[in-house]
Each structure stands twice: as structure tokens, then as C-alpha cells.
C-alpha positions in Angstrom: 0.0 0.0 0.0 3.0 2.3 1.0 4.6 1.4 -2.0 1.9 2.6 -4.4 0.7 5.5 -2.3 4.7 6.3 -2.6 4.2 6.1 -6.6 1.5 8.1 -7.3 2.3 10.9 -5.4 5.7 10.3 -7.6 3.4 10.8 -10.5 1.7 13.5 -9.5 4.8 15.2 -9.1 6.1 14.6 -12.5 2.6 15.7 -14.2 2.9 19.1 -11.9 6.6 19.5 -13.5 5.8 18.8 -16.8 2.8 21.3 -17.0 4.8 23.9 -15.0 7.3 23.2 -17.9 5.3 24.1 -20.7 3.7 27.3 -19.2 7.0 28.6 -18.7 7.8 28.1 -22.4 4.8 29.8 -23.3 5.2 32.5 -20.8 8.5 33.1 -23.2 7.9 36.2 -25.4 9.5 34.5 -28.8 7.1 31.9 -28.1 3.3 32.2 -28.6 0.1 29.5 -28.9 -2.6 30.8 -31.2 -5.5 29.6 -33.3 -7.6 31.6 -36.4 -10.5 30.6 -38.0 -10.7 29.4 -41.1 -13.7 29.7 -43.2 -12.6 27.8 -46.0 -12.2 24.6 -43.7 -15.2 25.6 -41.5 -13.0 25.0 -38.3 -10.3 26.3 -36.1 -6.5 25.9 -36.6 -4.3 26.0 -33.4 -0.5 26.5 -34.1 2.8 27.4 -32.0 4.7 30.2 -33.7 8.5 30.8 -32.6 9.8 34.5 -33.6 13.7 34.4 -34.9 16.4 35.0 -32.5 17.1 38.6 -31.8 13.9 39.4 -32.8 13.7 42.9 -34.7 9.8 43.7 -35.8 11.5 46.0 -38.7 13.5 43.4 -40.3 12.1 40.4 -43.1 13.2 37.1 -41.8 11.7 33.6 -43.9 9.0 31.2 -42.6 9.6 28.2 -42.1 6.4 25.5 -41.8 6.7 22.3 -40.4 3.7 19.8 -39.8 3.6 16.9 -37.5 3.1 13.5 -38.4 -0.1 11.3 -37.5 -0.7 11.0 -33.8 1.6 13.6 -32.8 0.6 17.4 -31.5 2.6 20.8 -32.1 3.7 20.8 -28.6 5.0 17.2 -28.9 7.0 19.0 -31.9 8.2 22.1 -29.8 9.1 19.7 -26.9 11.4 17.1 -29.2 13.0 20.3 -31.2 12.8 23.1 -28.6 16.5 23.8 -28.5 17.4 23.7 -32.3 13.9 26.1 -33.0 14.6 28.3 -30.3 17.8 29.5 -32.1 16.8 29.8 -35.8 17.0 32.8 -37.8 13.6 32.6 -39.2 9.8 32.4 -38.1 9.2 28.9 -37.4 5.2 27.6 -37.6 4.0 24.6 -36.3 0.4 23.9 -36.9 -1.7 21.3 -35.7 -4.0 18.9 -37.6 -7.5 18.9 -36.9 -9.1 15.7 -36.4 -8.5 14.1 -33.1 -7.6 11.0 -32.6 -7.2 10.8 -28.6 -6.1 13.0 -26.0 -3.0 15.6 -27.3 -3.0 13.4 -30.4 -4.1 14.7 -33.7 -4.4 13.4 -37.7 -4.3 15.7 -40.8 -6.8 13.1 -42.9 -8.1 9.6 -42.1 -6.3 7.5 -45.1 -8.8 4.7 -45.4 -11.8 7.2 -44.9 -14.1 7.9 -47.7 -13.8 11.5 -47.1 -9.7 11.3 -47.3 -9.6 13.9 -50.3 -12.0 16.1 -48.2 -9.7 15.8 -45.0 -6.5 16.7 -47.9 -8.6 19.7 -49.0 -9.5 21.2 -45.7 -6.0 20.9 -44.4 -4.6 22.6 -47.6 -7.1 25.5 -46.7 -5.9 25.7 -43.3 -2.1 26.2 -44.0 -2.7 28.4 -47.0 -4.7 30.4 -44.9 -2.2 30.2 -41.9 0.5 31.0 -44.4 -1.5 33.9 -45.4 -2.2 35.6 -41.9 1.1 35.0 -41.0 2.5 37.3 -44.0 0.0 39.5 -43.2 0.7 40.3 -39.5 4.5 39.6 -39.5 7.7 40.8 -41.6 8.2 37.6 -43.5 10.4 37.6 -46.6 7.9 36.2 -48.8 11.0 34.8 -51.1 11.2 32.7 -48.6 8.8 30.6 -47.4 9.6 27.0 -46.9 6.4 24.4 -46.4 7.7 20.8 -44.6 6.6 18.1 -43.0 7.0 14.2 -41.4 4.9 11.3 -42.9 1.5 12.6 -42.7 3.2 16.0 -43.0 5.4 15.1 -45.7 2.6 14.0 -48.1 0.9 17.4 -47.2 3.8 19.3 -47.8 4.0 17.3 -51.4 0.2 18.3 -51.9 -0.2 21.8 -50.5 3.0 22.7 -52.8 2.4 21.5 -56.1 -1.0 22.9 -55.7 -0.3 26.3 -54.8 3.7 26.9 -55.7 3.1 30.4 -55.9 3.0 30.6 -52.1 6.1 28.9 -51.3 9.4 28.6 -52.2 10.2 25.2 -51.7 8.3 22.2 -49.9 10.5 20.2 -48.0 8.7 16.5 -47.6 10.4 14.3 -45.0 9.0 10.5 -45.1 6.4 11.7 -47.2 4.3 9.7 -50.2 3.8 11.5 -53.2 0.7 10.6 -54.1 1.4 10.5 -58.3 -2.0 10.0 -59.7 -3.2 12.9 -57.8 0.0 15.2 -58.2 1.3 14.6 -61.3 -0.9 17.1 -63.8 0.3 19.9 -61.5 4.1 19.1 -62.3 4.4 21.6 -65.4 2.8 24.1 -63.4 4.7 24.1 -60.2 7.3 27.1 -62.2 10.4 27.8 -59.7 8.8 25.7 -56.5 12.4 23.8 -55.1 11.2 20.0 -54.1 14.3 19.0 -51.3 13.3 15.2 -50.4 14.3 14.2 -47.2 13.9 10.3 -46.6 15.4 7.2 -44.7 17.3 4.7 -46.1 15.8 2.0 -44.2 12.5 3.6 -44.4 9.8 0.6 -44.5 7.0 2.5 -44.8 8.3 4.9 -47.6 10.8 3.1 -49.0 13.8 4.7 -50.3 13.7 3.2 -54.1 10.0 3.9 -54.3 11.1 8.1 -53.4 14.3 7.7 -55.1 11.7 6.6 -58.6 9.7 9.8 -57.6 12.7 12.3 -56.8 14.4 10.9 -60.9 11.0 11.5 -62.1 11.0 15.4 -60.7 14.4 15.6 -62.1 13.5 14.1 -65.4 10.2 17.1 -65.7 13.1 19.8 -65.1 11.8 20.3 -61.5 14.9 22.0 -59.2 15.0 19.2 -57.0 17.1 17.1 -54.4 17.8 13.9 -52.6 18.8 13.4 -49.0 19.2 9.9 -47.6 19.9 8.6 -44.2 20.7 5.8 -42.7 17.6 5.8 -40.6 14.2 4.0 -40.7 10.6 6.1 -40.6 11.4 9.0 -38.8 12.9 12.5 -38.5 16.4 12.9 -36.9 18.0 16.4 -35.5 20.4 16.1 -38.4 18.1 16.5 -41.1 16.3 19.4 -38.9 19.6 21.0 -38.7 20.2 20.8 -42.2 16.9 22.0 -43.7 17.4 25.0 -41.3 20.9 25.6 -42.2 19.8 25.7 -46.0 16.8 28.0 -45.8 
């Protein structure tokens, strides 16, 4: 009885940390949690926006977007990369997908759903129109705005890109499916949009030859594209974080 009296109150302790934890990284003023409307999706979109480092309101600094994969929220993705986003040079956006799955856990589109195109659609409206109020209310260099993503995120990034390339300046789709029969009659439209693939080697659920197929395809259309493997299976590392940054 001691013993499991002894671990909750060990529990409780750890919850009371953790929650202290996050309201003093919102408390920060280069971090802020907001949500707008969007009418085109008929629903809310929260996200987690983190100002550049050495924040000057004056100057134009790029955006860069990055959307989680499935079952994941944007604070699990400001917890995970808090150190490398904190220090970044640019506005960095993390929205968060609408449909919940369970608590703090969230899915851009239900795959096997009959309504999967409609889940794609509304989720293209809400980070077209994020990306819009964002160049609206901050100094963003508009030559510069960089849409990514993991899995679920990546074949967004792939979609929301090709479909409106005008917006952005490169899509950056890490573990992502390209979804060909959808995407391919907006390839000779896509004009300057930069496609920078980012994928694991030992990816089993987007395997590497099936996106190294897609990334010779792009190359083959004239498309200003790139291929980065790592030795990793289906996931995103620091290292390809770092280097996505680094290139922006």
C-alpha cells in the first residue's frame, strides 16, 4: 500500500513538472500559442509560432512551416526540437492537424476514410490560410517561405506545394508519399517551387527506391529538386532538422 501510495504521489509530481514546464515556455515572449478561423475549412486551426532569435519587428526574416506526423501534436513537436527552434533565424510555424484522434494526439486526414480527399482539401485551406495571416501580420520575406513536414506531414507538404507553388518557395517532404495519380498534372505548373526530399534509407514504410523513382521522375520534368538519404528507418532525426534550417 505504501509502495503505491509512494508512486503516485511520484506521478503527480512529474505531471505538476511537466505542466509547470510548458507554461513557462509559453510564458516566453519568442514563443506564442494561437489559433484563427478558417472559413474555408469551417473550423479552427491552433498552431505554435516561434519569432527568430534577436527578434527585430523591422526586419524580413523567412518562414519556415513544419507539420507533425499522424498521432503527434505541435507541442509534442516544440518539446522534441525546442533547443534547435529556439535559435533559428527565421519564423518557425507549427500547426496542428484537426481531427483528433485521442487526447493531445491529432491526424491531418483519415487514409482509409471515404472522405480522405476532403480531410486533404480542408487541411490545404488551413495552412494556405495560416500562411497567409502570417505574411499578413509579420515581416516575413515572402521569397522565402519554406512548407515541410514528417509522414503525414510530408505527403501534405507534397500536396499543398504543387498545388499552390506560388506561395512557397520550396516544400521540404520528410518520409512523405507522393501521391502521383493525384499530383502529377500539377508538375508543369509548379514554375520555380524547389522539391528538397528528405527520406530514410531503411525507411519501410516509404521506402527509399520507391522516393528515389519519384525524386528521378521530378528531375526528369526539369523540376529544381534534391535527394537526402539517411541511414535511418521512418522518422525524422536532428540532423536533417539542422540541415533543412541551415539551407533556408
Amino acid at each position: 500500500m505504501e509502495k503505491s501510495v509512494k508512486k503516485y504521489l511520484q506521478t503527480l509530481l512529474m505531471i505538476i513538472i511537466l505542466l509547470s514546464s510548458k507554461q513557462n515556455i509559453f510564458a516566453q515572449d519568442n514563443i506564442m500559442k494561437s489559433n484563427i478561423f478558417v472559413e474555408e475549412a469551417g473550423q479552427m486551426v491552433d498552431y505554435i509560432l516561434i519569432l527568430p532569435k534577436n527578434y527585430e519587428s523591422a526586419r524580413k526574416y523567412p518562414l519556415f512551416i513544419y507539420m507533425h506526423g499522424r498521432g503527434y501534436s505541435s507541442n509534442d513537436v516544440l518539446n522534441d526540437w525546442y533547443s534547435l527552434f529556439t535559435n533559428q533565424s527565421c519564423y518557425i510555424l507549427i500547426p496542428e492537424a484537426s481531427i483528433k484522434l485521442h487526447d493531445r494526439s491529432f491526424s491531418w486526414y483519415d487514409r482509409d476514410s471515404e472522405k480522405f480527399i476532403v480531410h486533404m482539401e480542408e487541411s490545404e485551406s488551413m495552412i494556405v490560410a495560416l500562411t497567409q495571416h502570417m505574411i499578413k501580420k509579420y515581416n516575413v520575406d515572402t521569397s522565402r517561405i519554406v512548407l515541410s513536414g514528417f509522414s503525414q506531414g510530408g505527403r501534405l507538404a507534397y500536396y499543398i506545394g504543387f498545388k499552390n507553388p506560388k506561395l512557397f518557395s520550396e516544400i521540404v517532404p520528410i518520409s512523405g508519399y507522393y501521391m502521383a495519380d493525384i499530383l502529377d498534372p500539377y508538375i508543369k505548373n509548379i514554375g520555380n517551387l524547389k522539391v528538397s526530399i528528405y527520406i530514410g534509407t531503411q525507411d519501410d514504410v516509404n521506402p527509399f527506391e520507391a522516393v528515389e523513382k519519384v525524386y528521378n521522375k521530378f528531375k526528369a520534368e526539369g523540376i529544381n529538386t534534391s535527394l537526402h538519404g539517411y541511414p535511418v528507418e521512418h522518422t525524422c532525426t536532428d540532423e536533417m532538422l539542422e540541415t533543412i534550417l541551415n539551407n533556408i
